[in-house]
Every structure is written in structure tokens, then in C-alpha cells.
C-alpha positions as a LaTeX table, in Angstrom:
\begin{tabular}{lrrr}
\hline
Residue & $x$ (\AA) & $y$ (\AA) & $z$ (\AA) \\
\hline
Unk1 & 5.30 & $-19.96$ & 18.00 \\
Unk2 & 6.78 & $-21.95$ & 15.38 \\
Unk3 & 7.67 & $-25.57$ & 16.32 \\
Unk4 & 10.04 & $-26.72$ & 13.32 \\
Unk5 & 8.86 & $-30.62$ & 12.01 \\
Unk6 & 8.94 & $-32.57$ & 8.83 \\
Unk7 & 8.27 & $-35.54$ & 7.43 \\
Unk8 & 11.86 & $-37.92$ & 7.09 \\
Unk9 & 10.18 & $-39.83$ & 3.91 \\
Unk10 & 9.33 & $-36.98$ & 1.93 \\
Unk11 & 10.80 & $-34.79$ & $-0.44$ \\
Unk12 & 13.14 & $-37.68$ & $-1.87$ \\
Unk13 & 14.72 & $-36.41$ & $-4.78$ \\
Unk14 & 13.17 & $-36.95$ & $-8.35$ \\
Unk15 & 16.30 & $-37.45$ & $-10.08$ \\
Unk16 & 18.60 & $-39.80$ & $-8.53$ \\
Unk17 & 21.89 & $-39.20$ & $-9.69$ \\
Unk18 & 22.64 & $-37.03$ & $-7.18$ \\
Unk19 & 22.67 & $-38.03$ & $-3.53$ \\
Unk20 & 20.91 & $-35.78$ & $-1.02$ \\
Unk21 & 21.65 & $-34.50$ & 2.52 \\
Unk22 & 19.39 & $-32.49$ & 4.12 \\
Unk23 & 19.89 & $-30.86$ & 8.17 \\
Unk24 & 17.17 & $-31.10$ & 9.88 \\
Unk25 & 18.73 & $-29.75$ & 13.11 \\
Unk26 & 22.10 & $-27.72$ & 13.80 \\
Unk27 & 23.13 & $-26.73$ & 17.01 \\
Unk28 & 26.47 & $-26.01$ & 18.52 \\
Unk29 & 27.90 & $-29.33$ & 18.82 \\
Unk30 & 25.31 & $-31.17$ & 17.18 \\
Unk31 & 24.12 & $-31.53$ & 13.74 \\
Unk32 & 21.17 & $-33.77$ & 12.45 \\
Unk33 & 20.98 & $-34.98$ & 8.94 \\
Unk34 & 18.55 & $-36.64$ & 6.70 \\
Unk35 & 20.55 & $-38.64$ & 3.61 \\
Unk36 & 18.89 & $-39.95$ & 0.59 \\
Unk37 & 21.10 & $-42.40$ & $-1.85$ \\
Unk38 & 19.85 & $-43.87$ & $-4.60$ \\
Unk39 & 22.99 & $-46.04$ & $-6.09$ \\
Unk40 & 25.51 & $-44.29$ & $-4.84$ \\
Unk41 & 28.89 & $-44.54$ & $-3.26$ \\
Unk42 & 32.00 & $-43.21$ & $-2.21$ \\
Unk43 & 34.63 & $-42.84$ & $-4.98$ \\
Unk44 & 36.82 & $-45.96$ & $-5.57$ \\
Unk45 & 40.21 & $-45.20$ & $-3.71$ \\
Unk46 & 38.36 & $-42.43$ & $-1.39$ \\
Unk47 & 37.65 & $-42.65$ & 2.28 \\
Unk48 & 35.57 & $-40.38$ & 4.64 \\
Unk49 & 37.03 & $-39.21$ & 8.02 \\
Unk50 & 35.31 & $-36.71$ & 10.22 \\
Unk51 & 36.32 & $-34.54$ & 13.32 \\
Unk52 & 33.14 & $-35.29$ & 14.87 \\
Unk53 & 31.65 & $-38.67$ & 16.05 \\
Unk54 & 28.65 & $-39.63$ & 13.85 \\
Unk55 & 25.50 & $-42.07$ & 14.97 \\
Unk56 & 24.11 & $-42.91$ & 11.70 \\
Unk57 & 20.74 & $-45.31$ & 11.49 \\
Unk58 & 19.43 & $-46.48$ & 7.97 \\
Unk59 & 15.73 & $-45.65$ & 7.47 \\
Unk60 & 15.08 & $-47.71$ & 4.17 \\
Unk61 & 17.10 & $-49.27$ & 1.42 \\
Unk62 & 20.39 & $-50.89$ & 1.96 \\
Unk63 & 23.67 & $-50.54$ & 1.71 \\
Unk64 & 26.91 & $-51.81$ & 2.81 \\
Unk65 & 29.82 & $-49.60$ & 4.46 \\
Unk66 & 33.21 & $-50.77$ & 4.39 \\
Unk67 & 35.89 & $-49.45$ & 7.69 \\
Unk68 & 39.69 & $-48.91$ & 7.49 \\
Unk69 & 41.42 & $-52.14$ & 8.80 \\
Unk70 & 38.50 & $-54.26$ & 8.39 \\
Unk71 & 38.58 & $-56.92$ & 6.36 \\
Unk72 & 35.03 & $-57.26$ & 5.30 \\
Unk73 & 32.17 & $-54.47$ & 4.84 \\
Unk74 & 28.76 & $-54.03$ & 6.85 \\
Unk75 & 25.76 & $-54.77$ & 5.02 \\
Unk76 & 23.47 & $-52.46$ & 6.38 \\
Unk77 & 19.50 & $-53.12$ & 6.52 \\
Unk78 & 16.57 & $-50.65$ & 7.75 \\
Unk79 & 17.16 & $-50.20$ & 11.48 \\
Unk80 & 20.46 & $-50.72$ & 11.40 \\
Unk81 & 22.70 & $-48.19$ & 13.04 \\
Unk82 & 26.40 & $-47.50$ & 14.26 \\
Unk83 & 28.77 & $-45.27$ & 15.98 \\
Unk84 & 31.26 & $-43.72$ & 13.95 \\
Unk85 & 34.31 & $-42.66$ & 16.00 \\
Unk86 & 35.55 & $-39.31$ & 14.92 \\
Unk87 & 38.67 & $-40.01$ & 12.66 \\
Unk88 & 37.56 & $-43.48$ & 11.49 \\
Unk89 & 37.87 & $-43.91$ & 7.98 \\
Unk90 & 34.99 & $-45.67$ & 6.37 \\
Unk91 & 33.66 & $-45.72$ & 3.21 \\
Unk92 & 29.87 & $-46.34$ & 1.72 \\
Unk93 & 31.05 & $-49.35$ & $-0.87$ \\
Unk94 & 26.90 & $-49.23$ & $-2.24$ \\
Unk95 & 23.86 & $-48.19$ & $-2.06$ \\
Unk96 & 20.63 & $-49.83$ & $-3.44$ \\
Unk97 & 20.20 & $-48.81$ & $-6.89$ \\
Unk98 & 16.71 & $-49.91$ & $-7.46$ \\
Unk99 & 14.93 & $-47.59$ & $-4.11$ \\
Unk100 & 16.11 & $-45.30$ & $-1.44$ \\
Unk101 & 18.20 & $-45.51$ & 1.18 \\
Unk102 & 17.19 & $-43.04$ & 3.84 \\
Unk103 & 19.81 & $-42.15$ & 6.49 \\
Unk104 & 19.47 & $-40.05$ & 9.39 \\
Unk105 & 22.80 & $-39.26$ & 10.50 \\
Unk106 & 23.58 & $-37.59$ & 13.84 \\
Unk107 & 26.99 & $-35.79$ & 14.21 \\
Unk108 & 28.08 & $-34.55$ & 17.39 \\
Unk109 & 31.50 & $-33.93$ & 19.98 \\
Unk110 & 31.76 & $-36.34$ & 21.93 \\
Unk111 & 32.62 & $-34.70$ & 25.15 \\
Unk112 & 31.41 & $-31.39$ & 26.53 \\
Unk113 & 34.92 & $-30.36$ & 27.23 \\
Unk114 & 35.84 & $-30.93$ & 23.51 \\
Unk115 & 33.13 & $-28.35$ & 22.83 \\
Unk116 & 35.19 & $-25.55$ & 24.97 \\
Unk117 & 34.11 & $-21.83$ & 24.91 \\
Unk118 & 33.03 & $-21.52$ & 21.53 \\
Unk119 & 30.21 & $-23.40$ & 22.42 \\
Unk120 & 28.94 & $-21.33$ & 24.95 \\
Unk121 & 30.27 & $-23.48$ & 27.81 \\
Unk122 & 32.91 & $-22.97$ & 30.49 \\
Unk123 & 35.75 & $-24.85$ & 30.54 \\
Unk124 & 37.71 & $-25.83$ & 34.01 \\
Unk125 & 40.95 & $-23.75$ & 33.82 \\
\hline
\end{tabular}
């Protein structure tokens, strides 16, 4: 049998111009992802929106997030985590530049009946 593991502080990226996202799980309705940012950030003007809701934690580094019709952004520190409702615009405003910031971000529907047949489960007609 082979039991899939990992270790969530490994493997970070040599160069860091690029950010990295990594699953570490994918399942009908859920997905599990390891990110690794190293200065980066959304570009200006750009905002992220998802169809799923998204549980996010930060790991190590910092950085701050900014949402749609909030004034001020989040500054994020290790062990810091929020719910991202799906459709919620946000944006990552930074990063740390100077080490990594490790995310594990959990994506998921939020209800089973939003999952429906194509998830293998029986809806109530």
C-alpha cells in the first residue's frame, strides 16, 4: 500500500521569481494546496474571485491581503488563517520579499448539495 505524505517545508523553490502552488490533495469537491511566495503579489488593478470557498492558513512569512469593499488590508502572520467566501474578491497586496511565505490553501463547495451528481452524490429531486 502506498500512503501518499510529504513534507509542507520542503521543496521551496530555488529561484524565487516565480510563485509556486503545489496540490497536495484533489478530490471531488475538495482540493488542497501548498503555496510558496517569495515577494509576490497580485497584479496592480487585478482581483481574484473563485467559485469555490477557500480556507487558507499562512505557514511562514507574511503577507497582507486586501478584500473588495474593505477599506484596509489584512496583515497576515504565521498561523493566521481565513475563510474566503466563494465570489469574494480579494487580492494578495505583498508578500515578504526577504523569506517564504508558505500557504496551505484548502478549496472546497461549501454544501453537499452544491456538489450534485457529478460528484458522485444523490441529490433530493
Amino acid at each position: 500500500m502506498t500512503i501518499p505524505s510529504g513534507r509542507l517545508f520542503d521543496d521551496q523553490p530555488p529561484d524565487a521569481s516565480a510563485e509556486i502552488c503545489h496540490d497536495l490533495v484533489a478530490r471531488p469537491g475538495l482540493r488542497i494546496e501548498r503555496i510558496v511566495s517569495t515577494g509576490q503579489a497580485t497584479p496592480p488593478g487585478a482581483w481574484l474571485q473563485q467559485d469555490r470557498a477557500e480556507w487558507v492558513v499562512l505557514l511562514s512569512g507574511s503577507a497582507g491581503l486586501q478584500f473588495e469593499g474593505e477599506e484596509t488590508e489584512r496583515s497576515l502572520a504565521p498561523g493566521d488563517w481565513l475563510e474566503i467566501e466563494p465570489g469574494l474578491r480579494h487580492r494578495v497586496e505583498w508578500t515578504a520579499a526577504d523569506e517564504p511565505s508558505v500557504w496551505l490553501a484548502v478549496h472546497f463547495v461549501q454544501e453537499a448539495q452544491e456538489m450534485g451528481p457529478q460528484y458522485g452524490l444523490a441529490t433530493e429531486a
